[in-house]
C-alpha positions in Angstrom: -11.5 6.0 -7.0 -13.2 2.5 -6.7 -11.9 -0.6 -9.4 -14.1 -3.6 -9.1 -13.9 -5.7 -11.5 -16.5 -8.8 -11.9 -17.5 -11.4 -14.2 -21.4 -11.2 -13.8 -23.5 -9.3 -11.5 -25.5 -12.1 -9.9 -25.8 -12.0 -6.7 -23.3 -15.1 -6.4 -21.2 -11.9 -7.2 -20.2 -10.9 -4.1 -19.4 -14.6 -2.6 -15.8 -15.3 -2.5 -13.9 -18.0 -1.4 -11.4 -15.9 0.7 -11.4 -12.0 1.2 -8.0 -10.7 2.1 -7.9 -7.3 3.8 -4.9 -4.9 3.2 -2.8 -4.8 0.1 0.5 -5.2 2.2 3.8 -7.2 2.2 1.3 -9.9 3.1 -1.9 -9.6 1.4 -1.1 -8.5 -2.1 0.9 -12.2 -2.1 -1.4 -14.1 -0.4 -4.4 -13.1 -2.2 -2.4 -14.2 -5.7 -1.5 -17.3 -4.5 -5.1 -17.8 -3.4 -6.1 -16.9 -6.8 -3.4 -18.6 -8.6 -4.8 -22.1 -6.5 -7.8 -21.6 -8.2 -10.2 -19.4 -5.5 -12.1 -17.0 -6.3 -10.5 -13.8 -3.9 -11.4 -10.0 -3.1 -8.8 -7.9 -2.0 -10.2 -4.6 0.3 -7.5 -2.0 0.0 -8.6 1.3 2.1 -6.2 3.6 0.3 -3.4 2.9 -1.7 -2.2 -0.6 -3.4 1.2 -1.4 -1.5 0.1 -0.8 2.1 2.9 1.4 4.2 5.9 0.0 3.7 5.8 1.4 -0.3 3.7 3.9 0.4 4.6 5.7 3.9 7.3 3.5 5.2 10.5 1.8 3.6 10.6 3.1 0.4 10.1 6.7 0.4 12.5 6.8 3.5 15.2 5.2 1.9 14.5 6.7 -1.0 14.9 9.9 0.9 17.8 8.6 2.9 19.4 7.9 -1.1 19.4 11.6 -1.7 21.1 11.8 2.0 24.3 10.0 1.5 24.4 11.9 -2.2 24.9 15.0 -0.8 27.2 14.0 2.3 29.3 12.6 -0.5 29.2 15.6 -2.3 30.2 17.0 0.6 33.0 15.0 1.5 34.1 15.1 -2.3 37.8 17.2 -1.8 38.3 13.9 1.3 39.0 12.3 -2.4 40.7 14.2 -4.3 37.1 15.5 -6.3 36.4 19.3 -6.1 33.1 20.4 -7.1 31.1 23.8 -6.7 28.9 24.8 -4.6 26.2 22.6 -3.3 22.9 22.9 -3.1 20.1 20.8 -2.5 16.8 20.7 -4.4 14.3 19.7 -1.8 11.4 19.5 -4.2 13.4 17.7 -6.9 14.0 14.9 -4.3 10.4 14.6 -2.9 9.2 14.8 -6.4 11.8 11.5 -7.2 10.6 9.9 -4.0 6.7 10.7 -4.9 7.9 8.9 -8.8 9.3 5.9 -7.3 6.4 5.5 -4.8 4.0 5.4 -7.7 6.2 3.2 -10.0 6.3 0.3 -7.2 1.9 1.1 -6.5 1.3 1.3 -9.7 3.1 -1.9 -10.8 1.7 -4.0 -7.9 -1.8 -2.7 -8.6 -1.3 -3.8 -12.5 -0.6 -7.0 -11.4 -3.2 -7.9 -9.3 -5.8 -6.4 -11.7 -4.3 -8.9 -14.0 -4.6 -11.8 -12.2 -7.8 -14.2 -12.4 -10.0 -14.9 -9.9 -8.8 -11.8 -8.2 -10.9 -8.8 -7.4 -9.5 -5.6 -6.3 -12.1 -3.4 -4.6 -11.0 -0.1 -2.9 -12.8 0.7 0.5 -12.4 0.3 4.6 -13.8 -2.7 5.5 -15.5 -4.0 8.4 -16.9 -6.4 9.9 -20.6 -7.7 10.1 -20.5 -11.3 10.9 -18.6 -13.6 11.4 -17.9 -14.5 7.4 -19.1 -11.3 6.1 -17.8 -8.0 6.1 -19.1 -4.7 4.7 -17.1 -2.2 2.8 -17.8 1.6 2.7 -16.4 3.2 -0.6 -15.1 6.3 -0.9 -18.1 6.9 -3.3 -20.3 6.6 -0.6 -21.7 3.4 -1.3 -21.1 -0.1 0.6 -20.6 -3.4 -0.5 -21.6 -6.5 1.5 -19.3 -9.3 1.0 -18.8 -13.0 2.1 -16.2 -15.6 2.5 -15.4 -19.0 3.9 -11.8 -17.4 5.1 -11.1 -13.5 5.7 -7.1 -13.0 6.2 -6.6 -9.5 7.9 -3.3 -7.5 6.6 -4.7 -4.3 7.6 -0.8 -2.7 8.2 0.2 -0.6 11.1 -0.6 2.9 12.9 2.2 5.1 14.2 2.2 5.6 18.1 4.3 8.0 20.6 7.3 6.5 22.4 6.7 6.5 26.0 8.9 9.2 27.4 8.0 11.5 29.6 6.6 14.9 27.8 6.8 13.8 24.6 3.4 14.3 24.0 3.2 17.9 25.2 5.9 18.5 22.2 4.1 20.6 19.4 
């Protein structure tokens, strides 16, 4: 799905005063605070609103690691006095409260920013062309050529192997 929202469709359009790449910790702050000062911003999310730490990284692990300590409690319930039946453990029911809070936190950040003045959100991987340009491929198909005085990259992370020694034979 690609938002963009504009005020005109001149071809002043697609000048900005900053571009900010990635929707992260970083960028999703920095591009309101470039906004809020009164500059007229794109933000170039790839995927999802939130980058990886709401979306892959912190907060469906701990969200995950919530459940966890839940049921080692459980467990440990007759340690305290507290006897309860037998446990079980609804796998499903905790990746679908993991998938819900996930969603909550993108959804709310993505709200905001879409609020926000002088702020464009556009969803696509960007690139690239020169050295104050860049060119974003939508999942649509289509590109978008864009320009800015500054471009701040916050394009997140990419997991990598450890370094130890047949690791990477492992299936």
């Amino acid at each position: 799905m690609v938002f963009l929202r504009r005020s005109n469709d001149s071809d002043d359009s697609k000048n900005f005063d900053a571009i900010v790449i990635g929707s992260g910790q970083g960028g999703t702050p920095l591009c309101q605070a470039l906004a809020g000062a009164g500059m007229r911003t794109a933000l170039v999310e790839r995927e999802h609103v939130g980058g990886t730490c709401i979306n892959e990284g912190c907060t469906p692990t701990k969200t995950m690691v919530a459940s966890a300590r839940v049921a080692h409690l459980a467990r440990r319930g007759a340690d305290y006095g507290v006897h309860t039946g037998e446990l079980k453990i609804d796998l499903a029911r905790v990746r679908e409260r993991k998938r819900a809070i996930v969603e909550s936190f993108r959804n709310g950040s993505q709200s905001r920013i879409e609020k926000t003045e002088k702020l464009e959100l556009i969803f696509g991987g960007a690139e690239f062309t020169g050295p104050k340009t860049i060119r974003v491929r939508k999942k649509d198909g289509g590109e978008l050529a864009l320009a800015a005085n500054q471009i701040f990259i916050n394009a997140g992370c990419r997991p990598s192997l450890a370094r130890i020694s047949g690791l990477s034979e492992v299936p």
